[in-house]
N, C-alpha and C positions, 0 to 999 in steps of 0.2 A: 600548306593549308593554314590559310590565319584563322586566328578562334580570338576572345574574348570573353568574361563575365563582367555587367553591368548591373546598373538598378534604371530603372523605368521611372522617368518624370512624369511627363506630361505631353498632350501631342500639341501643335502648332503647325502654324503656315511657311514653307519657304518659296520664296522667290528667284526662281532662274534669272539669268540673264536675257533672255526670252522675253519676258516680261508673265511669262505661266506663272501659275502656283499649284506646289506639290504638299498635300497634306502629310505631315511628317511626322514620328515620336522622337523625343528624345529621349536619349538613354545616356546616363553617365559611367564613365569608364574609365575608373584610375588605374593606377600603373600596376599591373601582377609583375607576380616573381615565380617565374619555375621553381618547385620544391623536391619534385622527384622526374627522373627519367625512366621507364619500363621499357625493356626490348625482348626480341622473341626469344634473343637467347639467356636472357636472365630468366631469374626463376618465375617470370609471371607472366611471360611465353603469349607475347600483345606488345606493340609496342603504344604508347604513350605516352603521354606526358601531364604530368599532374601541374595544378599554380594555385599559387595562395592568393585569396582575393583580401583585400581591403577592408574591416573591419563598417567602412562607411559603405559599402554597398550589403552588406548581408552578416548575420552571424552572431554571434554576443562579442558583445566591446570587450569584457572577459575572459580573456582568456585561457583556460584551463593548462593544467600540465601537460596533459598528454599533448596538444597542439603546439605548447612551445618548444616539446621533446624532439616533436618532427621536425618542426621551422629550424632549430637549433639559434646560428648565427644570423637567418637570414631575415630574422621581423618574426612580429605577431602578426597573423591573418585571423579573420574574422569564421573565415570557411577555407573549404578543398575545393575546385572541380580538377576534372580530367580530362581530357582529349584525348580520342585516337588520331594518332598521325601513320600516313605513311613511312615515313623514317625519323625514328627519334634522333640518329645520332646529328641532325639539324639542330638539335638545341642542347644547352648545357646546364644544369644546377645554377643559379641565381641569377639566369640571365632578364632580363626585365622586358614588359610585355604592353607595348598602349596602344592609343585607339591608331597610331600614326602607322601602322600596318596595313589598315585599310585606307582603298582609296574612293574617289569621289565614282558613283557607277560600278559597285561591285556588288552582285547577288549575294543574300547571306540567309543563312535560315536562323532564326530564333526559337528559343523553347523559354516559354515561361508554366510559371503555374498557376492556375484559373483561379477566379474566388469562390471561395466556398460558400454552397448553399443549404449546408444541414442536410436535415432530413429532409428527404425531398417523395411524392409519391409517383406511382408511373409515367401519370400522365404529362408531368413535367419534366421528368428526369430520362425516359425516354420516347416521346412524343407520342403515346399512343391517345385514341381519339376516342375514348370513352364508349360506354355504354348508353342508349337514347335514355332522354331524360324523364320517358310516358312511361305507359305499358307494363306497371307493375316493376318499375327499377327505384328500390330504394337508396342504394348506392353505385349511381352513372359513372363515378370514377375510381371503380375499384378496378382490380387487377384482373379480377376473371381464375378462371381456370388454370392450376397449376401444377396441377399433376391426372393422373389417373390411377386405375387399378396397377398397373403394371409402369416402372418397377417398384411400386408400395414408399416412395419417398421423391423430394422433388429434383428433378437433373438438377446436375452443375452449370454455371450460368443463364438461371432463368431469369429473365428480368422481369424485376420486380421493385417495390421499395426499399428506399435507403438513403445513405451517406451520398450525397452528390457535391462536385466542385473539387478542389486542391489536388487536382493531378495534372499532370504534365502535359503541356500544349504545345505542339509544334505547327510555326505557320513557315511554310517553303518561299524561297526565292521573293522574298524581299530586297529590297534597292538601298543603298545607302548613297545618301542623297549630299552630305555634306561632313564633315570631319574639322575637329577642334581639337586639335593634340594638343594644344598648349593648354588647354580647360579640362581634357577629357572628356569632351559630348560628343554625340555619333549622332546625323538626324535620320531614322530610318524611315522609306515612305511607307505611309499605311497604315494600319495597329497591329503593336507587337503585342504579343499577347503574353498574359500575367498582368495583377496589380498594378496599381499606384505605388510607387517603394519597393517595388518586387524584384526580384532577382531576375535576370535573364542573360542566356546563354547565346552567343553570335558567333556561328560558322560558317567561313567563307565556302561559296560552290565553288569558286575557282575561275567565272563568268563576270565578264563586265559589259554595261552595257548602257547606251546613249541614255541623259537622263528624260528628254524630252522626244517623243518618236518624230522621226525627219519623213514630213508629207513630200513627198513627188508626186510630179506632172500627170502622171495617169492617175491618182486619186482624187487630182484637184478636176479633172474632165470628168468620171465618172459621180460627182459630186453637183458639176453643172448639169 
């Protein structure tokens, strides 16, 4: 399974050879270093694999002690992620990690984190459609009713207002459309989701697949 962490530029046009265009994000992706291996039979009974990302994609440029304790000999990283893998014993402690793993046509999922919008009230945060605006309603966009007599306090996940934005978004089966090991960019089509400068996570489905769909004869008849 190939993985990655990036930082999210900007999106733009690419151009097939087709003469199509696919709307695409770029995401930049320099080179990780494996820092730790987890298998089921050590003591943390998972296998994975941990990598130190790049100070310029994510993290404090500072970096603390306890980080350079872990890193030891192998760099300062800015951040940790981890991946589960099917079999750790495929990689080994410092082995190095870029975008030239993926190739042109390969599904990947991404996880970014959304931006934050404060305090936010129901209506926004979870699409409900208010109270009519006549008929003796001095507040159309409150929440309404949220408990009753029984049980004397309000359930657990009722929604309501609050805190909306900075959690974690995953968008599936995404296309990577073009690949630049030698820069480190990745173009993926679509919106990857999370920020401008934001961190995001790219894991391979395992799937590749044509970039441009290939029309046949019988679409092009049932078209006439």
């Amino acid at each position: 399974m190939n993985f990655i962490v990036g930082k999210k530029l900007n999106m733009t046009s690419h151009f097939v050879e087709s003469g199509e265009v696919i709307p695409v994000t770029m995401v930049k992706v320099p080179v990780m270093t494996v820092t730790q291996i987890k298998t089921k039979d050590g003591k943390d009974k998972y296998d994975a694999v941990q990598v130190g990302v790049s100070t310029s994609v994510g993290g404090s440029k500072r970096v603390n002690k306890a980080k350079k304790g872990h890193s030891k000999d192998l760099g300062n990283f800015g951040l940790f992620a981890e991946f589960r893998v099917d079999d750790a014993s495929a990689f080994t402690v410092g082995q190095k990690i870029d975008a030239g793993i993926f190739e042109i046509g390969e599904m990947v999922d991404c996880v970014g984190i959304m931006k934050g919008r404060g305090f936010a009230g129901a209506m926004k945060r979870h699409g409900f459609h208010g109270f009519p605006a006549s008929h003796g309603h001095d507040h159309p966009r409150s929440v309404g009713s949220i408990g009753q007599r029984f049980p004397q306090h309000v359930r657990k996940g009722m929604r309501m207002s609050g805190h909306m934005g900075t959690q974690a978004v995953t968008v599936k089966n995404l296309q990577v459309v073009d690949v630049d090991a030698a820069n480190g960019l990745i173009a993926i089509k679509g919106a990857v989701p999370g920020t401008r400068n934001g961190v995001v996570r790219i894991t391979s489905t395992g799937k590749v697949k044509p970039l441009v769909k290939v029309i046949t004869e019988k679409e092009d008849k049932k078209k006439k």
